[in-house]
C-alpha positions in Angstrom: 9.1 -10.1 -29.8 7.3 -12.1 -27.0 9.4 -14.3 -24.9 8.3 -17.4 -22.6 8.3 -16.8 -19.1 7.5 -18.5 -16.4 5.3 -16.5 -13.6 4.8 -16.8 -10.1 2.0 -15.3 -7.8 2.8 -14.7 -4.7 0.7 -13.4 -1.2 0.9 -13.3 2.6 -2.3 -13.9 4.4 -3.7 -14.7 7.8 -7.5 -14.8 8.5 -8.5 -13.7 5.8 -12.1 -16.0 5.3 -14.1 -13.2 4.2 -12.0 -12.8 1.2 -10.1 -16.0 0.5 -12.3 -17.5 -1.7 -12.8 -13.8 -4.1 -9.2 -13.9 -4.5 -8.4 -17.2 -5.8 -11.4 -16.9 -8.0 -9.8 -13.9 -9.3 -6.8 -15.6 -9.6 -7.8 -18.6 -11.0 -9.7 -16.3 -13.9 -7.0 -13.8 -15.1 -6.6 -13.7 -18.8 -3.0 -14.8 -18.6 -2.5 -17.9 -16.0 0.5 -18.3 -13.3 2.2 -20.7 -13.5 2.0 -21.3 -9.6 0.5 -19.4 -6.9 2.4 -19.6 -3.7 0.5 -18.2 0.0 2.0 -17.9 3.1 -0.3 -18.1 6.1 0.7 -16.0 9.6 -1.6 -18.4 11.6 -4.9 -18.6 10.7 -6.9 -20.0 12.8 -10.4 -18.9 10.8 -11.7 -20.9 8.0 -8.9 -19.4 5.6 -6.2 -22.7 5.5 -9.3 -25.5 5.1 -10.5 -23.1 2.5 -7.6 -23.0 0.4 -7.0 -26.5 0.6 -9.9 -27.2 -0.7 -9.1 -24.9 -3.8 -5.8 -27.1 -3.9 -7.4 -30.0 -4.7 -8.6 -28.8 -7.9 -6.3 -26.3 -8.8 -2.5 -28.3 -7.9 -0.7 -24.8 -8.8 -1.7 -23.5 -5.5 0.7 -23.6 -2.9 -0.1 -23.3 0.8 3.3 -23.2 3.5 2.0 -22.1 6.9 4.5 -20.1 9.2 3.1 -19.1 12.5 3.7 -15.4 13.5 5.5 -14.7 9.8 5.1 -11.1 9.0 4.4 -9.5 5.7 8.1 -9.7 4.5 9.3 -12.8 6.4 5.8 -14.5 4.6 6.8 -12.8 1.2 10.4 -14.0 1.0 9.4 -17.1 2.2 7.4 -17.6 -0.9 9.2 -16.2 -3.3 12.1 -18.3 -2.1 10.2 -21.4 -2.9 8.8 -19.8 -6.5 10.3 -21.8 -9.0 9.8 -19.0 -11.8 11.7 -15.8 -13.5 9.2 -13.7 -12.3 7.6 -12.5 -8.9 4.1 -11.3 -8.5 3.0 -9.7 -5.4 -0.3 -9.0 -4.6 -2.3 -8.8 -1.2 -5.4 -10.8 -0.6 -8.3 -9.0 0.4 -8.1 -7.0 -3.2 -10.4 -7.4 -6.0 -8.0 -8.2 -9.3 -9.3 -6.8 -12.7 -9.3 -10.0 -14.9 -6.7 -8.2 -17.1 -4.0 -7.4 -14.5 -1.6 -10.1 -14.8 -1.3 -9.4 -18.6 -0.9 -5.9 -18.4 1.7 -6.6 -15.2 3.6 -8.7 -17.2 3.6 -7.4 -20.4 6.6 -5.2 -20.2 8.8 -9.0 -19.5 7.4 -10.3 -22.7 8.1 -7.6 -25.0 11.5 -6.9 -23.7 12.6 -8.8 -21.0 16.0 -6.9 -21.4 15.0 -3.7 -20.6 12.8 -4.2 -17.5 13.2 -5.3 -14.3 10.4 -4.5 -12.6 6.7 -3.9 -13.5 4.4 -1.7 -11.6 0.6 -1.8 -11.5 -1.8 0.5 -10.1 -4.4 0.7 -7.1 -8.3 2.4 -6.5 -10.1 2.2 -3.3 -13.4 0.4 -2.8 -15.6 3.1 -1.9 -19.2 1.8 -0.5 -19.8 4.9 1.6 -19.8 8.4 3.0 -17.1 8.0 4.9 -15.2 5.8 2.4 -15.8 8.8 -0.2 -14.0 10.8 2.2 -11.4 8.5 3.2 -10.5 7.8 -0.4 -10.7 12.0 -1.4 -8.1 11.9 1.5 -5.6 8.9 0.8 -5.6 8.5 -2.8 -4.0 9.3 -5.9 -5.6 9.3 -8.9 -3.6 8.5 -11.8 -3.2 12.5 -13.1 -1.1 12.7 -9.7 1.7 10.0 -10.3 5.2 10.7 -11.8 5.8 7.4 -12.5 9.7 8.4 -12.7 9.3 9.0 -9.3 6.5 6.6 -8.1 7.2 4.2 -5.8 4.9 1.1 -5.8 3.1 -0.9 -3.5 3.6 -4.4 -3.2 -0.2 -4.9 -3.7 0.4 -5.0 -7.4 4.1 -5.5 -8.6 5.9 -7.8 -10.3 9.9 -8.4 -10.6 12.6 -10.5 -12.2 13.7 -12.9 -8.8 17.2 -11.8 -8.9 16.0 -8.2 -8.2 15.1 -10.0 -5.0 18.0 -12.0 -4.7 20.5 -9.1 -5.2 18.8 -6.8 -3.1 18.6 -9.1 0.0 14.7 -9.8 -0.2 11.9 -7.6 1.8 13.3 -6.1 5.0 12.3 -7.7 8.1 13.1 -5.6 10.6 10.4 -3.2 10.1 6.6 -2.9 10.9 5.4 -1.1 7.7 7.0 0.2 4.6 8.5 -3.0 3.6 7.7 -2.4 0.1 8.8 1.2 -0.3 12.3 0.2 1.4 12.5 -2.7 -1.4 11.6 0.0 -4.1 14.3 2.5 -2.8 16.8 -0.4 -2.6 15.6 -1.9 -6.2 16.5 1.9 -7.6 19.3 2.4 -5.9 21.1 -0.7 -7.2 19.7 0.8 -10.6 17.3 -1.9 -11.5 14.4 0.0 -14.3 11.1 0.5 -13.1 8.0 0.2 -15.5 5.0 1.8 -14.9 2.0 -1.1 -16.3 -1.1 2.1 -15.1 -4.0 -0.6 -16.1 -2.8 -3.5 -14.4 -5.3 -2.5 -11.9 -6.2 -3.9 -8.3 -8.9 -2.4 -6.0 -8.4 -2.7 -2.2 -10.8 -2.3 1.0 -9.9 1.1 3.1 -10.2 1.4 7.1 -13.9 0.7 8.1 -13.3 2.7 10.8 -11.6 6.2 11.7 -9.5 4.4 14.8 -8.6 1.8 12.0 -7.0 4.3 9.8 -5.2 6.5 12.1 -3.4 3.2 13.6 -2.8 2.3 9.9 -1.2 5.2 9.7 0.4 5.7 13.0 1.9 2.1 11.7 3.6 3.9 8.6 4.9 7.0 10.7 6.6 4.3 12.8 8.0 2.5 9.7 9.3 5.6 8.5 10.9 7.1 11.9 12.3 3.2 12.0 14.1 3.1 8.8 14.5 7.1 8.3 12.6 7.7 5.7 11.6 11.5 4.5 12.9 13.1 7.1 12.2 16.6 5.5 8.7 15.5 4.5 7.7 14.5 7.9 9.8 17.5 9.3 7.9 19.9 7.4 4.4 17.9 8.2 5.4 18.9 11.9 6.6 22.8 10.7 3.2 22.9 8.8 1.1 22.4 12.0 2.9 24.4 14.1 3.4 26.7 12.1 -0.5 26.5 11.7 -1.5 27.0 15.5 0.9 30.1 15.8 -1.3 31.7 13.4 -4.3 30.7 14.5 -3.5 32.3 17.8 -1.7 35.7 16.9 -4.8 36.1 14.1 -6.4 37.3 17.4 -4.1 40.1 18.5 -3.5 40.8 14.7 -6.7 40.4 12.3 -4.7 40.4 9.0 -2.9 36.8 10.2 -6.0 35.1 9.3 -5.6 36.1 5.7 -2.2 34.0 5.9 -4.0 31.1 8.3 -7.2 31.1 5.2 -4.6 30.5 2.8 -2.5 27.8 4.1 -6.0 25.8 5.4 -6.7 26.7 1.6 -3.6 24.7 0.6 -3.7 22.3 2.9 -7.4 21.4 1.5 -6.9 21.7 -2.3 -5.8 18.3 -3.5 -8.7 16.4 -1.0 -11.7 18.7 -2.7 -10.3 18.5 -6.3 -9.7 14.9 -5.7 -13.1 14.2 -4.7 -14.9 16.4 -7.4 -12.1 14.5 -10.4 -13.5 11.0 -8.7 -17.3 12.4 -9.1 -17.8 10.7 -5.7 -20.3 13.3 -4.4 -22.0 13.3 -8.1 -26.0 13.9 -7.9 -25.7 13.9 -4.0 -28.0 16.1 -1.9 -26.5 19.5 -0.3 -26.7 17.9 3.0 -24.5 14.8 1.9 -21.8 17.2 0.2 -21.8 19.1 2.9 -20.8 16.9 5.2 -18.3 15.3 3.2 -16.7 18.8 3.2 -16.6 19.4 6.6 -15.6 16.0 7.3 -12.5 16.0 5.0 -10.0 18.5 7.0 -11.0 16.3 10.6 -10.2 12.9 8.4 -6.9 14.4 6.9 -5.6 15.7 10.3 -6.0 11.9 11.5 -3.9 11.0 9.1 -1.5 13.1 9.8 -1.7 13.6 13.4 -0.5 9.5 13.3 1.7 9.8 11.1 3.7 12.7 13.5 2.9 10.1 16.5 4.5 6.7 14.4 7.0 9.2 13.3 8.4 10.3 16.7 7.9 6.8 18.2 9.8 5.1 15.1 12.1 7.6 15.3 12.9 7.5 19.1 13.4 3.4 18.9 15.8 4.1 15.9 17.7 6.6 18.6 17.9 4.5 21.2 18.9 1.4 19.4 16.2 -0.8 20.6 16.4 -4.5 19.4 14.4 -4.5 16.8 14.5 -8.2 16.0 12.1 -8.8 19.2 9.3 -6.6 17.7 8.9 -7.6 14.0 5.8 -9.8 14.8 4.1 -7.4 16.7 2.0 -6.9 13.6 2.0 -10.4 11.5 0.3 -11.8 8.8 -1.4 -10.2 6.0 
């Protein structure tokens, strides 16, 4: 039995021109219309605010409050404590929206509002490239690879009843990244039920760049060492390598060492190739292109991981020491 709801759409953002516009016309064409859409600007000071107003004119559900130097979750609780609805809908801006996500988000509400408390959606990368191939063979999950009893989802499509964020004291502040997975763990923990919506679908824009992506990832390492977050799975990250180099080496005094070293490069490879064979990225390429993209893989996953280990120990250390936080939280602001 389908109940009457009232939905609100909410989004950080701070110059964001290149993208503004796709996103509200994305919005504005979902098979199922918010009721309001709420944006919180960092600061722009781009095209992005003189854009939207002029989408405001026309469209009076869109709701603009600017806050200078708001991050992520200061911009997200900001809006969602000005939604007037039942339900919150979190989605970042530069992301291309399938025109059936918002149904499919909200869907589990409607049917049984009773039962679920929060709806998850699902993510794929924008891939325009070779290195993007890689990146994405690297970063993401495809769908076969989610436990959804165990996944914890980004904010970049979600949507909740507001007095999940109510009870659970909102998104965290005090942290640079990992804002979402903190409200996830918080959301569980207070036993709130999780529903797993896999074709509510949003696609997002990777790092252009390799610096890009190991400081996006440095960034999560820190959030992680910050809040202390898998500390055996960042432990075992730092084992792993290690563990890897003492190989490496004694493989030269004793030549049956690299059968070990072969077969934990082989495990440390297996879920980038098969992902970028199941994603038919490299499909009808030439030798020359596959190649590379094999080659390239293992230098693009130790990136990843080599900031992660750096954000980790940094986080870590300013967790240690007891640093004052609350003078830090806009080093990274905005969207």
């Amino acid at each position: 039995m389908y109940r009457n709801i009232k939905i609100s759409v909410i989004s950080t953002l701070k110059n964001e021109e290149d993208c503004i516009k796709p996103f509200l016309e994305n919005l504005l064409n979902q098979s199922v219309q918010p009721d309001e859409i709420i944006l919180v600007d960092g600061g722009s000071t781009d095209s992005t605010i003189p854009t939207i107003s002029e989408y405001i004119q026309n469209n009076p559900k869109i709701k603009l409050l600017v806050k200078a130097n708001a991050g992520i979750s200061k911009g997200r609780n900001i809006a969602i404590k000005n939604a007037t609805s039942d339900i919150i809908v979190t989605t970042d801006v530069c992301s291309f929206i399938d025109k059936n996500w918002l149904l499919e988000l909200i869907t589990p509400f409607k049917e049984n509002y009773e039962k679920w408390d929060v709806s998850s959606g699902y993510y794929i990368p924008e891939v325009k490239s070779w290195y993007e191939e890689c990146l994405a063979a690297v970063i993401y999950h495809p769908i076969y690879e989610i436990n959804s009893k165990k996944f914890n989802p980004s904010s970049r499509s979600l949507a909740f009843k507001k007095e999940v964020w109510e009870n659970i004291g909102g998104y965290p502040e005090l942290y640079y990244s990992g804002e979402d997975l903190i409200f996830d763990l918080k959301a569980k923990y207070r036993g709130y039920k999780f529903y797993f919506a896999k074709k509510a679908l949003v696609s997002y824009q990777m790092e252009p760049t390799l610096y890009k992506f190991f400081r996006k990832y440095r960034l999560y390492g820190y959030g992680d060492g910050q809040a202390n977050l898998w500390f055996f799975r960042h432990v075992i990250r730092y084992i792993t390598y290690i563990g890897g180099v003492l190989l490496l080496f004694l493989g030269f005094k004793f030549s049956y060492i690299w059968a070990v070293f072969i077969f934990m490069i082989s495990l440390y490879l297996y879920r980038p190739y098969r992902r970028i064979h199941f994603l038919k990225y490299l499909k009808e390429k030439s030798i020359l292109y596959r190649l590379r993209a094999y080659l390239s893989i293992p230098f693009i996953l130790f990136v990843g991981d080599l900031g992660k280990m750096l954000g980790y120990t940094e986080g870590q250390w300013e967790r240690i020491r007891g640093i004052d936080k609350s003078n830090r939280i806009n080093k990274y602001t905005g969207h």
